[in-house]
N, CA, C and O atoms as a GROMACS GRO file, in nm:
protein
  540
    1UNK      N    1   4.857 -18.145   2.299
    1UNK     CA    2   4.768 -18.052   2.365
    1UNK      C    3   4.652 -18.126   2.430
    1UNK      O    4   4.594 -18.216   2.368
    2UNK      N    5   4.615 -18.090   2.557
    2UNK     CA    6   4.521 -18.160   2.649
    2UNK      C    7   4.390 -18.075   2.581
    2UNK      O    8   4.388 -17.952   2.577
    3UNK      N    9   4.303 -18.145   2.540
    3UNK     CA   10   4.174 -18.113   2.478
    3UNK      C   11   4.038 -18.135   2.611
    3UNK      O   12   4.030 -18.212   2.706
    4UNK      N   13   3.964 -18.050   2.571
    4UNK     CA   14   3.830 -18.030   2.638
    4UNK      C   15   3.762 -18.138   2.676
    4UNK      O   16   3.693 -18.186   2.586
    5UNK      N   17   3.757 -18.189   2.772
    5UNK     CA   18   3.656 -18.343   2.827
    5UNK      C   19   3.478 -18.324   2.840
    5UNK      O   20   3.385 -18.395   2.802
    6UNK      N   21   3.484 -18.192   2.914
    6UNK     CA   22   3.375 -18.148   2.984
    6UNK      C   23   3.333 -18.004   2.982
    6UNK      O   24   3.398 -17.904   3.013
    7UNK      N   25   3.188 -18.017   2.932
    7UNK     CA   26   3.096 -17.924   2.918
    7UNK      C   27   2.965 -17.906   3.001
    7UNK      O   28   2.894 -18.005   3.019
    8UNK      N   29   2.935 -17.801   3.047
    8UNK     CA   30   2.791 -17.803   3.117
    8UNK      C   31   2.682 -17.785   3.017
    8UNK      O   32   2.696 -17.752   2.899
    9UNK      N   33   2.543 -17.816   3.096
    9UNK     CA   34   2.440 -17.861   2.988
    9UNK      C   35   2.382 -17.754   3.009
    9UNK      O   36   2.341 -17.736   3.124
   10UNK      N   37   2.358 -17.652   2.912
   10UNK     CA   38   2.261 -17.547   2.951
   10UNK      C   39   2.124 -17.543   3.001
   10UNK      O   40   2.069 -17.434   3.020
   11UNK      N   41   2.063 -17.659   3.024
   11UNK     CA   42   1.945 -17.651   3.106
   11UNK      C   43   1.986 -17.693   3.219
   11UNK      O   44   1.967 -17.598   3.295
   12UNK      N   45   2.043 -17.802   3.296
   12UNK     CA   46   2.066 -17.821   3.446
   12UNK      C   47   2.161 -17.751   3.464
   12UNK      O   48   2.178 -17.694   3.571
   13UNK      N   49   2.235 -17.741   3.371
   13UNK     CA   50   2.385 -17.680   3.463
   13UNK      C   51   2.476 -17.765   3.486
   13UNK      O   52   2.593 -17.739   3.458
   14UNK      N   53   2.440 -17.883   3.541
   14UNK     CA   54   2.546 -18.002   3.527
   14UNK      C   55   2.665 -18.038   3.458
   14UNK      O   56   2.651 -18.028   3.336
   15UNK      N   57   2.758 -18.071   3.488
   15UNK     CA   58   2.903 -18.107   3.402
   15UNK      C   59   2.906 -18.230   3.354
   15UNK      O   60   2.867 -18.321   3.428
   16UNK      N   61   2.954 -18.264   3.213
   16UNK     CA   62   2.911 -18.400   3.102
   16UNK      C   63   3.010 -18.366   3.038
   16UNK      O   64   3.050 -18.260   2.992
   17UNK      N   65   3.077 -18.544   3.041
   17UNK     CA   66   3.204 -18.617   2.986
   17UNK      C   67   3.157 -18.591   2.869
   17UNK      O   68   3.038 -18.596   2.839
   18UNK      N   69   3.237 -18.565   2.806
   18UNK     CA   70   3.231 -18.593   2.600
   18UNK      C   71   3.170 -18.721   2.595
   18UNK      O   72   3.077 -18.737   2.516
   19UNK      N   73   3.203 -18.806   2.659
   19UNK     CA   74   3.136 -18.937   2.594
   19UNK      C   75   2.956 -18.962   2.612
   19UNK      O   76   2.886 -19.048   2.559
   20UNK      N   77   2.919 -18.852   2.705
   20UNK     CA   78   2.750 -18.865   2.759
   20UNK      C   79   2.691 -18.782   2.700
   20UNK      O   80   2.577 -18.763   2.743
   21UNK      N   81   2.740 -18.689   2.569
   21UNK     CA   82   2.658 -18.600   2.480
   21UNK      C   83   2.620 -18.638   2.364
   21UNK      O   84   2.678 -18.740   2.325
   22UNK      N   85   2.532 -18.587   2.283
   22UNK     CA   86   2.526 -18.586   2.130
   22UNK      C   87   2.631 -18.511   2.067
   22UNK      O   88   2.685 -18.416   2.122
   23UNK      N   89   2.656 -18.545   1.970
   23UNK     CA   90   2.800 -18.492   1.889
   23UNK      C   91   2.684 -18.413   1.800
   23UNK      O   92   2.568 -18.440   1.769
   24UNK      N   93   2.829 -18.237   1.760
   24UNK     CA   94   2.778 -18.151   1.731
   24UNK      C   95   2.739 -18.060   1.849
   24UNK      O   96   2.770 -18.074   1.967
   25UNK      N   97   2.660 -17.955   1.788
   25UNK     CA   98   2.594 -17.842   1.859
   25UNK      C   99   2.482 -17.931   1.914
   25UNK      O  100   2.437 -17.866   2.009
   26UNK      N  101   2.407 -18.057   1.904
   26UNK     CA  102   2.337 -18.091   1.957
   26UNK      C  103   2.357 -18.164   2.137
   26UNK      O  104   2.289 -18.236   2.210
   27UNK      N  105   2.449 -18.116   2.144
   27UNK     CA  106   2.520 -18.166   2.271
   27UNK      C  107   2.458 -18.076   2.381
   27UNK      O  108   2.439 -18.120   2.494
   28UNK      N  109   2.423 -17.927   2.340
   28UNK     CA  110   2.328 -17.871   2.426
   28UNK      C  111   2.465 -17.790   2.555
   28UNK      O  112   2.435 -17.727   2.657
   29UNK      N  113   2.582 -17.814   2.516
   29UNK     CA  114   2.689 -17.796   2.608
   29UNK      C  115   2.716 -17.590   2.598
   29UNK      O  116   2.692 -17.508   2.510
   30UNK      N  117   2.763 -17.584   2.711
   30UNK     CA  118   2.844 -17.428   2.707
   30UNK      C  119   2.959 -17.453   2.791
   30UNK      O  120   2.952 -17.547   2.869
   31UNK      N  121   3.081 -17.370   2.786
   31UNK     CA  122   3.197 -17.367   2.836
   31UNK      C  123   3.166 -17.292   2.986
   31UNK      O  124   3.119 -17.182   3.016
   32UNK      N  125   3.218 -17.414   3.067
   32UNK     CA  126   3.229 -17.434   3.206
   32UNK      C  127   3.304 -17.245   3.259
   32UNK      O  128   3.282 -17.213   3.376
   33UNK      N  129   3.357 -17.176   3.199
   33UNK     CA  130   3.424 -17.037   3.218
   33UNK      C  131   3.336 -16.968   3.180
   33UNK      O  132   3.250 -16.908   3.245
   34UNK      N  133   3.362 -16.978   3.008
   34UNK     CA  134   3.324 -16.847   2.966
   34UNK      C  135   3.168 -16.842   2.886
   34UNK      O  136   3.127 -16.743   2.826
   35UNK      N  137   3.108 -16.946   2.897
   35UNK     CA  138   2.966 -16.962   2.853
   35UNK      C  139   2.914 -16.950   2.760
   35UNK      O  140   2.798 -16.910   2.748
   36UNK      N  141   3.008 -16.988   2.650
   36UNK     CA  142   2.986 -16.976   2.516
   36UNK      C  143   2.970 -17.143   2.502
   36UNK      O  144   2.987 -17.227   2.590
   37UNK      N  145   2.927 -17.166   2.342
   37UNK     CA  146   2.860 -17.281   2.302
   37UNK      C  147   2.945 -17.350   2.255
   37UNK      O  148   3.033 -17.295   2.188
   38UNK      N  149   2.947 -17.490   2.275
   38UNK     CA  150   3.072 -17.564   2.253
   38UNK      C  151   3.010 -17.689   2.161
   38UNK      O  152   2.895 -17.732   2.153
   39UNK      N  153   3.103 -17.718   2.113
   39UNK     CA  154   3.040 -17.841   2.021
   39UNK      C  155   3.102 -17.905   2.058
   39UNK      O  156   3.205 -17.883   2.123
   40UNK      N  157   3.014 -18.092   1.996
   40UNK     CA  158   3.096 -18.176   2.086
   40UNK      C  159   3.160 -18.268   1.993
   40UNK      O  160   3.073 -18.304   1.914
   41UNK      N  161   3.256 -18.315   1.968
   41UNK     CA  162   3.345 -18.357   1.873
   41UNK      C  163   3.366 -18.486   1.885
   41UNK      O  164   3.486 -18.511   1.874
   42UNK      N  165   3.282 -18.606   1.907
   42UNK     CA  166   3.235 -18.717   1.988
   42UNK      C  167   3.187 -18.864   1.858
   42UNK      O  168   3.142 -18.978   1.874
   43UNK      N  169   3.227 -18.781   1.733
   43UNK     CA  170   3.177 -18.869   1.566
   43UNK      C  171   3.283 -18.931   1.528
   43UNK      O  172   3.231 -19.017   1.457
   44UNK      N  173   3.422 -18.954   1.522
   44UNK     CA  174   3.521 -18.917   1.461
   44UNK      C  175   3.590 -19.070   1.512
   44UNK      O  176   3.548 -19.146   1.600
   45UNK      N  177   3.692 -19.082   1.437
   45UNK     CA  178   3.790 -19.222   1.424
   45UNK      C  179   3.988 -19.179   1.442
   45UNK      O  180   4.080 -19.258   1.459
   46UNK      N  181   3.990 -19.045   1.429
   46UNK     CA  182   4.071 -19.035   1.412
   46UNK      C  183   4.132 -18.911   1.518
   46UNK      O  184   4.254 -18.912   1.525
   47UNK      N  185   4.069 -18.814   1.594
   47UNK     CA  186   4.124 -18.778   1.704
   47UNK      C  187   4.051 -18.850   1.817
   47UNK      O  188   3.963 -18.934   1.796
   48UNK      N  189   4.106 -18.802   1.977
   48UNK     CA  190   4.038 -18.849   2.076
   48UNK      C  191   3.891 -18.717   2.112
   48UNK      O  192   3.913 -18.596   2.106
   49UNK      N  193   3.746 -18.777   2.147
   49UNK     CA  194   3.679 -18.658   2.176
   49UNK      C  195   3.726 -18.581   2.268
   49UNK      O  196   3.799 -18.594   2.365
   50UNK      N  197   3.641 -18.456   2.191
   50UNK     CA  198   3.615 -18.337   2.271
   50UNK      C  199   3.547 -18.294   2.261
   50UNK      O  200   3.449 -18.346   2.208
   51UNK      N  201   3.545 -18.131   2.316
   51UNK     CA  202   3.474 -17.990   2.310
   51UNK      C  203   3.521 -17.935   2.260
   51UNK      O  204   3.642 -17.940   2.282
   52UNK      N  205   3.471 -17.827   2.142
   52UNK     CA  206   3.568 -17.688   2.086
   52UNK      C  207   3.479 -17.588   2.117
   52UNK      O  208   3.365 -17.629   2.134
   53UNK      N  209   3.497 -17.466   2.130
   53UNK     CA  210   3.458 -17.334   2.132
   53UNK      C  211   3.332 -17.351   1.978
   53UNK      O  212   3.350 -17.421   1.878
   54UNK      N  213   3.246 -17.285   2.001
   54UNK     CA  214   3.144 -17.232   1.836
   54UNK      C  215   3.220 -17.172   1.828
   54UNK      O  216   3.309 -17.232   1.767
   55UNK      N  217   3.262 -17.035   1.865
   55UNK     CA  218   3.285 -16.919   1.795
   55UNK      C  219   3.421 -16.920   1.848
   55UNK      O  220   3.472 -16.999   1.769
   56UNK      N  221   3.542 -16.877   1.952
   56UNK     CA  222   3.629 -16.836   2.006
   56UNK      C  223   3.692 -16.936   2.118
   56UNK      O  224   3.647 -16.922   2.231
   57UNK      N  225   3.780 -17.025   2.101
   57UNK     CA  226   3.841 -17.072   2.189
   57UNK      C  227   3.872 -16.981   2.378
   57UNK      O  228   3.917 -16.872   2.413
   58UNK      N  229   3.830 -17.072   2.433
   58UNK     CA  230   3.870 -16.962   2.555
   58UNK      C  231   3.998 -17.076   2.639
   58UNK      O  232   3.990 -17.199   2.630
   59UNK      N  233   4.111 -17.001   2.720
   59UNK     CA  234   4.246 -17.047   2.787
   59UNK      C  235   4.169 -17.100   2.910
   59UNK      O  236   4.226 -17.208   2.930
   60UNK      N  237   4.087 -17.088   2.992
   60UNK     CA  238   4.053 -17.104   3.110
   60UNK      C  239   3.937 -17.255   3.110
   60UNK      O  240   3.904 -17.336   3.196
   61UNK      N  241   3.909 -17.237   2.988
   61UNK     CA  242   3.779 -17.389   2.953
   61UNK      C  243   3.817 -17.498   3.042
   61UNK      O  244   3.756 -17.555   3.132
   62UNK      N  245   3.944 -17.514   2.987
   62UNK     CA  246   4.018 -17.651   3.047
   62UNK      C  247   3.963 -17.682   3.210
   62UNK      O  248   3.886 -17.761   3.265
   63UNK      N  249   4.048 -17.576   3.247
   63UNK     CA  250   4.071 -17.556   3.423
   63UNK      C  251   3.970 -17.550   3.530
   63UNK      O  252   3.975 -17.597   3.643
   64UNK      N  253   3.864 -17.473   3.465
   64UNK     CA  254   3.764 -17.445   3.539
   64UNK      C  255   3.674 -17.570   3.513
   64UNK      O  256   3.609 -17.590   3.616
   65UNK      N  257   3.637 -17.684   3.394
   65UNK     CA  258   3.576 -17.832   3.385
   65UNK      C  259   3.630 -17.905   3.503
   65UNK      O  260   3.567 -17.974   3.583
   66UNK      N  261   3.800 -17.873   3.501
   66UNK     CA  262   3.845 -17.973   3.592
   66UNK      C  263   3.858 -17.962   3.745
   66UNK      O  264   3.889 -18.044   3.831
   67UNK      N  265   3.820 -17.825   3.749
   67UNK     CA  266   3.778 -17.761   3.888
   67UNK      C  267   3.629 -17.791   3.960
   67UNK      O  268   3.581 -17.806   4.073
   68UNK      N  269   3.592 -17.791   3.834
   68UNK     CA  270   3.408 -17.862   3.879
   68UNK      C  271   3.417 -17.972   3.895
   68UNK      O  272   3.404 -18.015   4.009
   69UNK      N  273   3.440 -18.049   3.801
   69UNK     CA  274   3.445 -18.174   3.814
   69UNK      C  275   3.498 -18.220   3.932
   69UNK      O  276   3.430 -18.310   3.981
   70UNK      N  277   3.605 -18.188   4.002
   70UNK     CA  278   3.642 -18.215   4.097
   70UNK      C  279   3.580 -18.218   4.240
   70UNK      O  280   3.613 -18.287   4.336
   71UNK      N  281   3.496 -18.136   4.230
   71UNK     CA  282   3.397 -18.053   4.338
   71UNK      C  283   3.327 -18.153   4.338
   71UNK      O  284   3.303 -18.218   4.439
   72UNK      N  285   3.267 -18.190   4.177
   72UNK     CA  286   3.120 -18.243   4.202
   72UNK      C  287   3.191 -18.416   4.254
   72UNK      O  288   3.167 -18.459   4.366
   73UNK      N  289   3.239 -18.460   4.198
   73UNK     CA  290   3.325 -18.587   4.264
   73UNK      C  291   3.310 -18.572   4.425
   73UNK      O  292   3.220 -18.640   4.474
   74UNK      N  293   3.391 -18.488   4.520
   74UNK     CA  294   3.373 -18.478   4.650
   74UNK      C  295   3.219 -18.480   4.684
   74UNK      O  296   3.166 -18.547   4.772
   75UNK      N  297   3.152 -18.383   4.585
   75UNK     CA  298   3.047 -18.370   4.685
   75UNK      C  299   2.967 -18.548   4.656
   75UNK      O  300   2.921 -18.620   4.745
   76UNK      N  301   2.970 -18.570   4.555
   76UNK     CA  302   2.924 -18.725   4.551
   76UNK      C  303   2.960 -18.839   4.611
   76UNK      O  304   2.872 -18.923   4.594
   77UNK      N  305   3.035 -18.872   4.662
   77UNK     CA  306   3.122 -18.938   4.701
   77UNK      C  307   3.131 -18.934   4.924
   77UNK      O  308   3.130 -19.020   5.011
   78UNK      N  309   3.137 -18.771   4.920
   78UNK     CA  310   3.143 -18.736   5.063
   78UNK      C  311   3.258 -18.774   5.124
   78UNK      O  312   3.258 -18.806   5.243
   79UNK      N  313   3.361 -18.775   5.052
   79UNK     CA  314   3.495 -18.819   5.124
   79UNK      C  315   3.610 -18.792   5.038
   79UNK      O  316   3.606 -18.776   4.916
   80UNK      N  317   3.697 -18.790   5.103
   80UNK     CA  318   3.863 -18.726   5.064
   80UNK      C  319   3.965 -18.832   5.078
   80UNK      O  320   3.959 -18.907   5.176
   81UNK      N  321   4.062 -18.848   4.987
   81UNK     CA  322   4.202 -18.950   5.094
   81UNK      C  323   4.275 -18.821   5.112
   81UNK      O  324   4.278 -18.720   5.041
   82UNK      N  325   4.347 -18.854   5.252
   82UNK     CA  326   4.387 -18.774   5.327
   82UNK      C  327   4.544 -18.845   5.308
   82UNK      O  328   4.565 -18.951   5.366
   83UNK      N  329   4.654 -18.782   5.222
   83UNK     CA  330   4.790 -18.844   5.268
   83UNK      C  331   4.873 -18.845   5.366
   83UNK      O  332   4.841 -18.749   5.436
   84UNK      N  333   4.981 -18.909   5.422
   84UNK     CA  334   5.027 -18.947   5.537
   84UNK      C  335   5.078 -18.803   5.517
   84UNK      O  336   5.088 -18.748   5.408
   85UNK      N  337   5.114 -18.743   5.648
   85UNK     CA  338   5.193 -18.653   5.705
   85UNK      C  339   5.255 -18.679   5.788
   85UNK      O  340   5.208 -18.732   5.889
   86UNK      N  341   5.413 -18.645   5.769
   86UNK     CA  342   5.488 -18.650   5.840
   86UNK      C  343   5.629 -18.569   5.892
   86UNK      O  344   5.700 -18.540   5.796
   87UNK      N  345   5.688 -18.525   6.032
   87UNK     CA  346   5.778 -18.444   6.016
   87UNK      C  347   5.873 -18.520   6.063
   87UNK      O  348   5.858 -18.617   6.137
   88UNK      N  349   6.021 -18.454   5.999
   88UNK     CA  350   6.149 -18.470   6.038
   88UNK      C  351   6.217 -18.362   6.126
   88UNK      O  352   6.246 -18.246   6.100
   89UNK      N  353   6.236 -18.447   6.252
   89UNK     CA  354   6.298 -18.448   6.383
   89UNK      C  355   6.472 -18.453   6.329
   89UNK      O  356   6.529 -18.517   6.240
   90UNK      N  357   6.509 -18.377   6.406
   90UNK     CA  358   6.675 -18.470   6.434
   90UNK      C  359   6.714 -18.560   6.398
   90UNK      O  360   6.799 -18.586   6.312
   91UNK      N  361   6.619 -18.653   6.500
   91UNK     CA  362   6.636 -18.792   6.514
   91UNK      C  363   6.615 -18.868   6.426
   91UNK      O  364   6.703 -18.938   6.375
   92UNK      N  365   6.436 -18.868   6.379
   92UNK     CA  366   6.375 -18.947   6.323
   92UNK      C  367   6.287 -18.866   6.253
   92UNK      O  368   6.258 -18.748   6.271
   93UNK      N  369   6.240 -18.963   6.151
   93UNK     CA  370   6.086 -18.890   6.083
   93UNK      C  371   5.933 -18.962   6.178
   93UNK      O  372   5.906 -19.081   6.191
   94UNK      N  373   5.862 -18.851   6.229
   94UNK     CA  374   5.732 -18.894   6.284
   94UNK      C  375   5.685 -18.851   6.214
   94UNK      O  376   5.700 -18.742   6.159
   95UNK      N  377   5.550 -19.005   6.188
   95UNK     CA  378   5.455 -18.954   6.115
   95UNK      C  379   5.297 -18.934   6.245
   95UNK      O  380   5.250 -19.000   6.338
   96UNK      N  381   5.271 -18.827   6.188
   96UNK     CA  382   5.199 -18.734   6.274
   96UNK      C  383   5.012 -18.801   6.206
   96UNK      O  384   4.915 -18.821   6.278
   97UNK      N  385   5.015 -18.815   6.091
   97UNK     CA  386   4.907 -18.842   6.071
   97UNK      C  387   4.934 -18.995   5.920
   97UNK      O  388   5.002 -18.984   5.818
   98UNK      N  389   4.860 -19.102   5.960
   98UNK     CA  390   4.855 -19.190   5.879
   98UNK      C  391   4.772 -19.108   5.733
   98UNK      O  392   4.726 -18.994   5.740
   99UNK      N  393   4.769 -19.176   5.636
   99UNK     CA  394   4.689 -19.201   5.518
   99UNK      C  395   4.561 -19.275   5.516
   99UNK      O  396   4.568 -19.398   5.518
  100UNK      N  397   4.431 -19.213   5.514
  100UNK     CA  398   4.353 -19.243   5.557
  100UNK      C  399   4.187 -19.155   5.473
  100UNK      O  400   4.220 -19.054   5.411
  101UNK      N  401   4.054 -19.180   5.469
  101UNK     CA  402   3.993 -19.165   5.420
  101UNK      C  403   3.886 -19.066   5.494
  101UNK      O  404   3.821 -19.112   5.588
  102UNK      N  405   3.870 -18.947   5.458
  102UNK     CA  406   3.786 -18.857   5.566
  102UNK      C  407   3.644 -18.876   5.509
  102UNK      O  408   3.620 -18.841   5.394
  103UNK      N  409   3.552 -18.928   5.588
  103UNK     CA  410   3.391 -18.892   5.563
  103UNK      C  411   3.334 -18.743   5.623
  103UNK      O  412   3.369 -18.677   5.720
  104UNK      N  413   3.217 -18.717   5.505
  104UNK     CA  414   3.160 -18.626   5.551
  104UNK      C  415   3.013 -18.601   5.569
  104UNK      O  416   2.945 -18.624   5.468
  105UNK      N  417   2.952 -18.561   5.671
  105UNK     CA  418   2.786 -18.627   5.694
  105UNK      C  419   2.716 -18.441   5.611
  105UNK      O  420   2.597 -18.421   5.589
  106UNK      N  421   2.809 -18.356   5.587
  106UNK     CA  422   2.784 -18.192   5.508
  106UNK      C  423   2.864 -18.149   5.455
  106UNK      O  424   2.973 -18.116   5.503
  107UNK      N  425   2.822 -18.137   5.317
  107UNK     CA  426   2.940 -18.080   5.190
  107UNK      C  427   2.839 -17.925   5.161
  107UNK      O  428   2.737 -17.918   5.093
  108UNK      N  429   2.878 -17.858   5.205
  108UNK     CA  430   2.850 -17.704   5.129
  108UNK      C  431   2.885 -17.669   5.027
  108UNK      O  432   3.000 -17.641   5.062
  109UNK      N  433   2.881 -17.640   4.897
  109UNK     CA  434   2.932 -17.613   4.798
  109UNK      C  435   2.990 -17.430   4.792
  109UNK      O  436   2.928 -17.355   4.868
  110UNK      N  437   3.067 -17.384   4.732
  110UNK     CA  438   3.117 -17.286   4.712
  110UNK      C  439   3.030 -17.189   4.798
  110UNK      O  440   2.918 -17.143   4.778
  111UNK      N  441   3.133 -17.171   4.917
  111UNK     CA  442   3.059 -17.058   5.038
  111UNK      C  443   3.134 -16.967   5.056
  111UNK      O  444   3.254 -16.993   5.046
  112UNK      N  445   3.104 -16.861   5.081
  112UNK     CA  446   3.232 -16.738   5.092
  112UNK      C  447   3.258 -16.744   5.240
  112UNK      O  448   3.168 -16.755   5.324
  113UNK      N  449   3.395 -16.737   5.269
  113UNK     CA  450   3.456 -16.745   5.409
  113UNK      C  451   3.626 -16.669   5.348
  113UNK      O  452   3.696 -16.683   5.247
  114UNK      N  453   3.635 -16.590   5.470
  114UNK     CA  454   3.780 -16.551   5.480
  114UNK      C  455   3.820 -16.437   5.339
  114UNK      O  456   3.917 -16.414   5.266
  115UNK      N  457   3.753 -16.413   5.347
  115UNK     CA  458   3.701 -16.313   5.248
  115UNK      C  459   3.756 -16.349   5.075
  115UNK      O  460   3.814 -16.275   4.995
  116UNK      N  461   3.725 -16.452   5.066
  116UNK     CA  462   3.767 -16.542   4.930
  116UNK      C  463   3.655 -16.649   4.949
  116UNK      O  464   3.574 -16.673   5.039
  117UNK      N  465   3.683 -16.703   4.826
  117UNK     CA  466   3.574 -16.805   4.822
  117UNK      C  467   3.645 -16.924   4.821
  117UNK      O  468   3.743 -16.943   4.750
  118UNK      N  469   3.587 -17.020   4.915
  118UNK     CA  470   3.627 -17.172   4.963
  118UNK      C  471   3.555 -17.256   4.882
  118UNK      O  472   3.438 -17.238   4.849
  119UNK      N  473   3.623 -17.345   4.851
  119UNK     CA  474   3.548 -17.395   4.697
  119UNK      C  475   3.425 -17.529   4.779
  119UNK      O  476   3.311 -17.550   4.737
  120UNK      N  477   3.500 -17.612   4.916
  120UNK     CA  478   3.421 -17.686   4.952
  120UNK      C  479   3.423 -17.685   5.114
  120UNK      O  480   3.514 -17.758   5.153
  121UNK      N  481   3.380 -17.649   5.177
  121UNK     CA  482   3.374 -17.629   5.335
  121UNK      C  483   3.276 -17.787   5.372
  121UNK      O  484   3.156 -17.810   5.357
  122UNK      N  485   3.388 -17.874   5.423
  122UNK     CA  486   3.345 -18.007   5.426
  122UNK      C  487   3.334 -18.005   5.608
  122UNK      O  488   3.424 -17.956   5.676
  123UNK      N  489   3.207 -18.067   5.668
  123UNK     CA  490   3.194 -18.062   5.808
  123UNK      C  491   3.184 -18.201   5.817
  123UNK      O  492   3.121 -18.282   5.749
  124UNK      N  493   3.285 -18.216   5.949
  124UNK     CA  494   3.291 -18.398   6.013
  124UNK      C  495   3.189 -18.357   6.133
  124UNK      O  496   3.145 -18.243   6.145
  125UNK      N  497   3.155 -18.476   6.227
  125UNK     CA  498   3.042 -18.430   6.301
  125UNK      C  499   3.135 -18.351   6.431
  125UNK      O  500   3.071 -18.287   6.515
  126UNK      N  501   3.259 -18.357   6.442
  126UNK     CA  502   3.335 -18.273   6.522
  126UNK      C  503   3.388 -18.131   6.477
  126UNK      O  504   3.376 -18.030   6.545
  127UNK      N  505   3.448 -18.137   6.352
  127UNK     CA  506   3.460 -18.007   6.330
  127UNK      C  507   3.497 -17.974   6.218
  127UNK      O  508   3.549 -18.072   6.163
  128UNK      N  509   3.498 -17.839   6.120
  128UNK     CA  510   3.494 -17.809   6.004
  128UNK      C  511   3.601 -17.793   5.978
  128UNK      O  512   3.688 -17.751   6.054
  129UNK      N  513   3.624 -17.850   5.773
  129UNK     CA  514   3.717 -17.909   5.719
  129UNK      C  515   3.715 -17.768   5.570
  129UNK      O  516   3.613 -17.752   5.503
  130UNK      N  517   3.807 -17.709   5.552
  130UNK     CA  518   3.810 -17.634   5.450
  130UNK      C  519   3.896 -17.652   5.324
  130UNK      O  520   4.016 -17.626   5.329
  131UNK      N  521   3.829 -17.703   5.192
  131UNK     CA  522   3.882 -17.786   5.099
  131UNK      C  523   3.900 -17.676   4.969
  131UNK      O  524   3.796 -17.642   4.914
  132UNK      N  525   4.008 -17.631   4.928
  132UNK     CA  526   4.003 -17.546   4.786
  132UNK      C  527   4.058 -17.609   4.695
  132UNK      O  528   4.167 -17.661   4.718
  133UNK      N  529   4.022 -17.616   4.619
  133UNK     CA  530   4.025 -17.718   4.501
  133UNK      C  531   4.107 -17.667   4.389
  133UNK      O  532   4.037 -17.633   4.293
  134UNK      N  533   4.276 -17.647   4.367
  134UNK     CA  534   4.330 -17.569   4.259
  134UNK      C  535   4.388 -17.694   4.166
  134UNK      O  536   4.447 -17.799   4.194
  135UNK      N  537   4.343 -17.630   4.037
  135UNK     CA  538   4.376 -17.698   3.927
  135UNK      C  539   4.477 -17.649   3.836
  135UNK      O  540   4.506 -17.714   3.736
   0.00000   0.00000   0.00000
C-alpha cells in the first residue's frame, strides 16, 4: 500500500515531504482533501515515513498531495517537458513535434475557464498553454 508523503502546514498552507516535519501531531500537518489532522510518522526504524489520519483515514489524501505537489513543482520550476508527438501516415511516421522543454514567463494557479477548473493556465509570451494536472 502506497502511504501518505505529504501534508499541508496549517499556518501557510504549503505542502511538506514527511521528511521536513516534526514527528507526531507536532508536525502541525492537515490532509491536503479533507482537512483533518494528520500525524507524522517520521520516528520509526521499521516502516517507511508517513502521514496517518488523527481520527479517520480519508481515500482521496493520497491523490489530491500528489496533485499539489505537482502544481507546486510547475509553478517553481516554470517549465514542462513536452514529449515527442508524432503521426502515422500510410507511408511513414511524422513526427510533428520534437521532445522538448516549454518555459513560462506566467503560471496562474487554479483559474476557472471552460466552465471547470484548469488546474494551471501556463502563458508563453505568444500564447496560452492549458495544463490539468490528473493524478
Amino acid at each position: 500500500m502506497i502511504k501518505l508523503s505529504f501534508g499541508l502546514d496549517k499556518k501557510d498552507g504549503k505542502i511538506y515531504h514527511i521528511s521536513e516535519v516534526r514527528n507526531g501531531l507536532d508536525c502541525n500537518c492537515i490532509c491536503p482533501h479533507c482537512k483533518q489532522d494528520l500525524i507524522a510518522c517520521n520516528n520509526g526504524t521499521k516502516q517507511e515515513y508517513h502521514f496517518r489520519h488523527y481520527i479517520e483515514e480519508c481515500k482521496y489524501a493520497l491523490e489530491t498531495a500528489l496533485h499539489l505537489f505537482a502544481k507546486e513543482v510547475i509553478d517553481k520550476h516554470k517549465k514542462i517537458r513536452v514529449p515527442q508527438f508524432s503521426v502515422n501516415s500510410y507511408i511513414e511516421r511524422i513526427e510533428v513535434l520534437p521532445e522538448k522543454d516549454m518555459y513560462f514567463e506566467k503560471i496562474e494557479l487554479e483559474s476557472l475557464k471552460f466552465k471547470g477548473i484548469i488546474d494551471k493556465p501556463l502563458l508563453t509570451i505568444s500564447y496560452p498553454l492549458q495544463i490539468m494536472v490528473n493524478c
